[in-house]
C-alpha positions as CSV (number, residue, x, y, z in Angstrom):
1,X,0.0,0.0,0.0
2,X,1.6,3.4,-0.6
3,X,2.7,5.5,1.9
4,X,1.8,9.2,1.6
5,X,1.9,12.1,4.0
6,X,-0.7,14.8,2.8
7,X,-3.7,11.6,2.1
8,X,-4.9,8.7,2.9
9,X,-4.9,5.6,1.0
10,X,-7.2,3.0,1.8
11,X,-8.6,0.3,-0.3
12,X,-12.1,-1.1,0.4
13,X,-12.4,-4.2,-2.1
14,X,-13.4,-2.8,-5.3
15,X,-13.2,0.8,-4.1
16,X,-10.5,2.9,-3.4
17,X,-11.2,5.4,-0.7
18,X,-8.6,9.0,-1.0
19,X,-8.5,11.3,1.7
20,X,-7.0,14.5,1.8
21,X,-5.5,14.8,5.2
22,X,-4.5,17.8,6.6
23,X,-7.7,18.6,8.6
24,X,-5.5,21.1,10.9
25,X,-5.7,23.3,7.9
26,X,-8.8,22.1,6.4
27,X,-6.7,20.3,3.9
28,X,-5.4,23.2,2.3
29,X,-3.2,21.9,-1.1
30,X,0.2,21.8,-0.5
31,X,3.0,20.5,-3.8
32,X,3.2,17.3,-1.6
33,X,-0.7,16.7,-1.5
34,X,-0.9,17.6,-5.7
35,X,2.1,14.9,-5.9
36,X,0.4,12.3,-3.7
37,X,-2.8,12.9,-5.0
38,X,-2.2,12.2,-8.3
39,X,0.1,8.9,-7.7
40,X,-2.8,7.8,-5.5
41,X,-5.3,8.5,-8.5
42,X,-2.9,6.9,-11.1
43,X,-1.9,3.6,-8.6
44,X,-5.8,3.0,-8.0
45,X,-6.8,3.5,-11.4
46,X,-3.8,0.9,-12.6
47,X,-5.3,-1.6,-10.2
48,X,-7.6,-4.3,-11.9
49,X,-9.0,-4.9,-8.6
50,X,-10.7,-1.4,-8.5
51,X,-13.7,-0.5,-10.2
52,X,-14.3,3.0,-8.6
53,X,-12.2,5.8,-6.6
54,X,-14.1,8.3,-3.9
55,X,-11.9,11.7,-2.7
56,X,-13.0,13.0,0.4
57,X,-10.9,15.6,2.9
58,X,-10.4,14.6,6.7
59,X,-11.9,16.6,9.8
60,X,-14.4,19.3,8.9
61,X,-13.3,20.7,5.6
62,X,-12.7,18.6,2.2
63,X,-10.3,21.5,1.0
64,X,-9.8,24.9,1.6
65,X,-7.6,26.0,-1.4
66,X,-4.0,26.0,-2.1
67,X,-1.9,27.0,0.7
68,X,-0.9,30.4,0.7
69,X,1.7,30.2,3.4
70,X,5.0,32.1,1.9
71,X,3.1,33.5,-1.1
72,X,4.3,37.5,0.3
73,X,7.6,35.8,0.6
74,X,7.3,34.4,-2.6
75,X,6.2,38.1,-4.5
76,X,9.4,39.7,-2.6
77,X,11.6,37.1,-4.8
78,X,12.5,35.5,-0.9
79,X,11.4,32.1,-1.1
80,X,12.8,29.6,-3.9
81,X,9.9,28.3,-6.4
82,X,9.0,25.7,-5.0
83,X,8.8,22.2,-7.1
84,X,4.6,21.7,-7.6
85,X,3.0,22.3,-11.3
86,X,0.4,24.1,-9.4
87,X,2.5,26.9,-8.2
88,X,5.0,27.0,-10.9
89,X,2.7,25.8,-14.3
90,X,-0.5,27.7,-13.4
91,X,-3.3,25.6,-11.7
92,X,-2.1,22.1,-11.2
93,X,-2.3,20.6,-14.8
94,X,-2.0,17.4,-14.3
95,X,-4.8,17.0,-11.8
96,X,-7.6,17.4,-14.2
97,X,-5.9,15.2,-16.9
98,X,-5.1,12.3,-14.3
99,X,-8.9,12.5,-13.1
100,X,-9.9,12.5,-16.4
101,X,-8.3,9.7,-17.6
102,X,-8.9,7.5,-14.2
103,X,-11.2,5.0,-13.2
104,X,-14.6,6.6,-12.2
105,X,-13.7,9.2,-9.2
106,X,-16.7,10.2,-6.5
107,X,-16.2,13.3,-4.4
108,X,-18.2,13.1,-0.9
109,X,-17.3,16.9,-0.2
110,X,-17.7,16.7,3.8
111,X,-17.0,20.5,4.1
112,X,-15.5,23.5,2.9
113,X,-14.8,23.4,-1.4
114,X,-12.6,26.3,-1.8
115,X,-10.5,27.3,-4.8
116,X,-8.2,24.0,-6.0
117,X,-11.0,22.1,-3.7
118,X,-13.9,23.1,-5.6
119,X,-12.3,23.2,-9.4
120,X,-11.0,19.6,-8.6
121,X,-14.3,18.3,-7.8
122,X,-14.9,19.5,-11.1
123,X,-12.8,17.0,-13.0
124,X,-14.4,14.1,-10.9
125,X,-17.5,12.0,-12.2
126,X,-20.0,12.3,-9.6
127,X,-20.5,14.9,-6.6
128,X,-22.0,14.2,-3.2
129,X,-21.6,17.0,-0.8
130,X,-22.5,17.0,2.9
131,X,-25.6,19.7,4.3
132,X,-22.9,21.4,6.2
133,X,-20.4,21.9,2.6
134,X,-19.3,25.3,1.7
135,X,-18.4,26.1,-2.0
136,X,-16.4,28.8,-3.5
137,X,-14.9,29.6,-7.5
138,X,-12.3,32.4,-5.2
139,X,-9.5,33.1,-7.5
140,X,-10.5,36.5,-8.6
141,X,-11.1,37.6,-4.7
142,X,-7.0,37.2,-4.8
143,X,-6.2,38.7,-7.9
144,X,-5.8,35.0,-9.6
145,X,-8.2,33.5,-12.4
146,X,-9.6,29.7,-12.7
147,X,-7.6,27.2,-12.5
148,X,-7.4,23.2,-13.0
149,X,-9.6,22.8,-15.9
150,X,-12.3,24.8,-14.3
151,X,-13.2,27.2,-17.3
152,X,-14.0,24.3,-19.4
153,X,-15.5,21.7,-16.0
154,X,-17.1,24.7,-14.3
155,X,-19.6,25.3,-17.4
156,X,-19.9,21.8,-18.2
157,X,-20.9,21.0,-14.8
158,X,-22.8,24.0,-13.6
159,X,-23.6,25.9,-17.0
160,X,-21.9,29.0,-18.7
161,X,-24.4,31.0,-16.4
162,X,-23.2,29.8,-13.3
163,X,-19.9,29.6,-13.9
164,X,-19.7,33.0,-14.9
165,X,-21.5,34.0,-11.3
166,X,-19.1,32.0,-9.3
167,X,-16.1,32.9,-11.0
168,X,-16.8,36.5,-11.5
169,X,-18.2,37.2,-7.8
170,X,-15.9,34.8,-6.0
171,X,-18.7,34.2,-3.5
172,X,-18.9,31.8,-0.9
173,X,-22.0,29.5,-1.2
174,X,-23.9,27.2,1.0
175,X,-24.5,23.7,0.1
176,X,-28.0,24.6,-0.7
177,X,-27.0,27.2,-2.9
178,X,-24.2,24.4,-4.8
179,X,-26.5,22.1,-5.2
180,X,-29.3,25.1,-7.0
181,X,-26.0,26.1,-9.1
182,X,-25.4,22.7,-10.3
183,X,-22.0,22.0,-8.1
184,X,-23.1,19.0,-6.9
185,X,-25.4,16.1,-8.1
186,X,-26.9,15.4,-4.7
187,X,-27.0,16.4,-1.2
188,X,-27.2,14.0,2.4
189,X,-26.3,15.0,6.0
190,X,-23.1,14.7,7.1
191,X,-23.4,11.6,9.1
192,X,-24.7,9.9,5.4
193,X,-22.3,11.1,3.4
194,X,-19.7,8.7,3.3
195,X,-22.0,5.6,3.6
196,X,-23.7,7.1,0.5
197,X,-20.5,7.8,-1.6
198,X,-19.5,4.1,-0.5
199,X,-22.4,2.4,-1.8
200,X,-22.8,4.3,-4.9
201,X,-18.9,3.5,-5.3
202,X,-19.5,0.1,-4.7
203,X,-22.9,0.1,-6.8
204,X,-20.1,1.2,-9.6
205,X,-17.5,-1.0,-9.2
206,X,-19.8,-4.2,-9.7
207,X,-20.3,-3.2,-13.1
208,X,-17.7,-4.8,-15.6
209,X,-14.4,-2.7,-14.6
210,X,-13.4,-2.1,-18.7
211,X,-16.6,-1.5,-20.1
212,X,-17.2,1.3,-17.1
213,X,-14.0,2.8,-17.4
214,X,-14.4,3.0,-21.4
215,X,-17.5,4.7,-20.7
216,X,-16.5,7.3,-19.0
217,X,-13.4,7.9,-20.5
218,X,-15.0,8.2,-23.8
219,X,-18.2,10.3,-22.0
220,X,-15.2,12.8,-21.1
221,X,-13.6,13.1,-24.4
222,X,-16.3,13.9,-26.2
223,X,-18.9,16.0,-24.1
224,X,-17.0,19.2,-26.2
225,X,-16.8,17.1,-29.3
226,X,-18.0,19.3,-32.2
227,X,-17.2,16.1,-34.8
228,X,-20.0,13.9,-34.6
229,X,-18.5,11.4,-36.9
230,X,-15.4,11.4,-34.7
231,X,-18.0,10.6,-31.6
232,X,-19.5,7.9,-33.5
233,X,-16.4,6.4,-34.9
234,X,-15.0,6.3,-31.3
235,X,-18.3,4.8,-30.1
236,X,-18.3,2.0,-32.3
237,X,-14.4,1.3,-31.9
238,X,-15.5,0.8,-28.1
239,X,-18.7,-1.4,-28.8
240,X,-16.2,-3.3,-31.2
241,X,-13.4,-3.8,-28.3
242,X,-15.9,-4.3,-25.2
243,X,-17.5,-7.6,-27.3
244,X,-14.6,-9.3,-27.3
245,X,-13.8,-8.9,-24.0
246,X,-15.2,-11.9,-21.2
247,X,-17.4,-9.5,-19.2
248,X,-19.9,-9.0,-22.2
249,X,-19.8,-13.1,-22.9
250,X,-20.7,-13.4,-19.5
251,X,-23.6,-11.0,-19.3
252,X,-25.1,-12.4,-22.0
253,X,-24.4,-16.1,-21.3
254,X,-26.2,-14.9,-17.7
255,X,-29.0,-13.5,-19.5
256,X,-29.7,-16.7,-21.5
257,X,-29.2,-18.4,-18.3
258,X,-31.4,-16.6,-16.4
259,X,-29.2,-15.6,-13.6
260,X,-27.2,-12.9,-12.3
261,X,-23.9,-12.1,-14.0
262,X,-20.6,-12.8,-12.1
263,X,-18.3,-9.8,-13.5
264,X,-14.8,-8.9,-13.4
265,X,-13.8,-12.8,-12.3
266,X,-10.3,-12.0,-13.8
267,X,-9.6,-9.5,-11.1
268,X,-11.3,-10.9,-8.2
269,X,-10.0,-14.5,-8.8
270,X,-7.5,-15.4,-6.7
């Protein structure tokens, strides 16, 4: 099992659980979290044990931005760059790409969304927030613009007018409010919120591993497709690929057989 210092890494059968884990700061983003975080996105995702990855923060906030400790040191040219894409690159590129191209990722957002903690929920496949979440698109309240993929995620997820609002105010919003802007797909008090995000994860991960993954790798390459043809042609391809694989043979063969199918047997088999 890796070892990190800035996030948990715990495997629950099929399901990976993440958690950021700073909670003294609210799990503000430090360069060691970003690098640990995307390892432990990448490691899970190269598992064929997993079917389904769910992010959540530790303590009371899921993440409360980047933290700014040293950024006045930092403008007075006193503090070294230090080594993180997200300070030095612009908004942590790699974090949207790794999500993108990983397994199916659920964030339970326990708390506070601020900043990187909001626009990287963005990037992830489904959103559950706790009743007690707080949300905020803040870059602009410190002179910064979006960041991590957000101003194409942002009005995917939450629509051009919403994303404008958020990003343009830099308002703090309650979970009420997220869920009314489109942040999040559902809301459940706290005390539900990780038995919810488990389930659903778990719901997920019985599903043939490939043909999920496919899906939604596919579903994120293509939501700003202009090409239809290109969509088709990459549709098909996939069909093509997923009916030779021994998940489909089996869900049929179950079908005919009048039974429940028995999926991903190759990774669960001893």
């Amino acid at each position: 099992m890796p070892d990190y210092r800035d996030i948990l890494y715990e495997p629950r059968g099929g399901v990976v659980l993440i958690t950021l884990n700073r909670p003294e700061k609210l799990n503000a983003w430090t360069p060691t979290m970003e690098d640990e975080f995307i390892d432990a996105v990448r490691t899970a995702s190269a598992d064929a044990a997993v079917g389904c990855i769910v992010v959540t923060g530790a303590g009371r906030g899921f993440c409360a931005g980047a933290d700014i400790g040293g950024w006045d040191r930092r403008l007075q040219g006193e503090a070294p760059p230090r080594p993180s894409k997200m300070l030095n690159e612009g908004g942590s590129p790699e974090v949207p790409i790794t999500l993108a191209q990983a397994k199916p990722v659920i964030a339970a957002i326990n708390g506070v969304s601020v900043g990187v903690g909001l626009t990287m929920t963005l990037a992830c496949d489904i959103r559950l927030a706790s009743t007690a979440a707080r949300f905020s698109a803040r870059f602009v309240r410190v002179g910064l613009t979006p960041e991590c993929g957000s101003t194409r995620y942002l009005p995917l997820v939450a629509g051009l007018p919403n994303a404008l609002f958020l990003a343009l105010t830099g308002r703090i919003i309650d979970a009420d409010e997220g869920l009314q802007r489109r942040l999040v797909d559902r809301l459940v008090a706290p005390t539900e919120l990780m038995p919810t995000a488990l389930k659903l994860a778990e719901e997920i991960a019985a599903n043939p591993h490939e043909a999920v993954w496919a899906a939604k790798r596919m579903l994120h390459a293509n939501a700003s497709e202009q090409d239809i043809r290109r969509v088709v042609t990459l549709e098909s391809y996939s069909i093509r690929e997923r009916q030779t694989e021994p998940d489909h043979r089996e869900a049929v063969t179950a079908f005919m057989e009048k039974r429940e199918p028995r999926f991903n047997a190759r990774q669960t088999a001893p």
